[in-house]
C-alpha positions as MATLAB code, in Angstrom:
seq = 'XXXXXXXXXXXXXXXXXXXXXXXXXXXXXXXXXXXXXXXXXXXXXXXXXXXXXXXXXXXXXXXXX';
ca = [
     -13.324    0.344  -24.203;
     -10.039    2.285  -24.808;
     -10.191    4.467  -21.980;
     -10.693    1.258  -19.736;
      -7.584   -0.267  -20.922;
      -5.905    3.062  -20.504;
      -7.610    3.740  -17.099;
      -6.021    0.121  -16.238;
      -2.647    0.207  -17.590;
      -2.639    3.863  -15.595;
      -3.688    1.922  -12.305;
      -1.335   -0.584  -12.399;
       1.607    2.116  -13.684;
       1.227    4.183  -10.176;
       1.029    1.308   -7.805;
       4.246   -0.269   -9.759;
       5.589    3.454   -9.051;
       4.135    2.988   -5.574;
       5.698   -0.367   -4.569;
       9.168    0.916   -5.726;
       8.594    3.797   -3.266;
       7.698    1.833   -0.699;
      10.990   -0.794   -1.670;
      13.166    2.063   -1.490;
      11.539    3.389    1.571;
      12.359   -0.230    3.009;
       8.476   -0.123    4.205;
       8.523   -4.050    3.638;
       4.655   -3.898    2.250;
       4.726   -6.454   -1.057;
       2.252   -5.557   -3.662;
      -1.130   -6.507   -1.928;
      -0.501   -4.996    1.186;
       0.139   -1.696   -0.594;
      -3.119   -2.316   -2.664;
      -5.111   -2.421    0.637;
      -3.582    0.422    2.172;
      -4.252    2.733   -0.761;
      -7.882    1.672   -0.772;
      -8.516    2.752    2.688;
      -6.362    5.928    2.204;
      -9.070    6.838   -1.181;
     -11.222    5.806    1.381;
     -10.663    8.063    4.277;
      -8.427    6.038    6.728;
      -5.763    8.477    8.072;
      -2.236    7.820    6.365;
      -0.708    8.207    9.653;
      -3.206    6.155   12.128;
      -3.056    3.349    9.176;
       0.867    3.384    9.135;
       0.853    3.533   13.284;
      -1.892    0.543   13.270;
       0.722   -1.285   10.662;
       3.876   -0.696   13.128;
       2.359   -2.259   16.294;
       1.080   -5.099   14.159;
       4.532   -5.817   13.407;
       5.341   -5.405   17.052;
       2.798   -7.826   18.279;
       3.855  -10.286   15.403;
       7.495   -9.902   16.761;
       6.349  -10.800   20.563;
       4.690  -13.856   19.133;
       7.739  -15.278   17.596;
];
């Protein structure tokens, strides 16, 4: 049961390290966002085709406003 807890605490440790990254990087992806992404990136998704698909989401939000 220890090395749950520890696996945990170690989880949440690296995305807290993750979402400061991503803060400093000014990436604008809050916690959740981040969670998702690094799913699909331990699942396979290309970094880079994930972060384009992210960029002209944001476009086609912008257009809408």
């Amino acid at each position: 049961m220890a090395s749950g807890a520890a696996n945990l605490n170690a989880v949440r440790e690296t995305m807290d390290v993750l979402l400061e990254i991503s803060r400093i990087l000014n990436t604008g992806l809050d916690m959740e966002t981040l969670s998702i992404c690094v799913r699909l990136c331990e699942q396979g998704i290309n970094p880079e085709a994930l972060s384009s698909v992210i960029k002209e989401l944001r476009k086609a939000t912008e257009a809408l406003k």
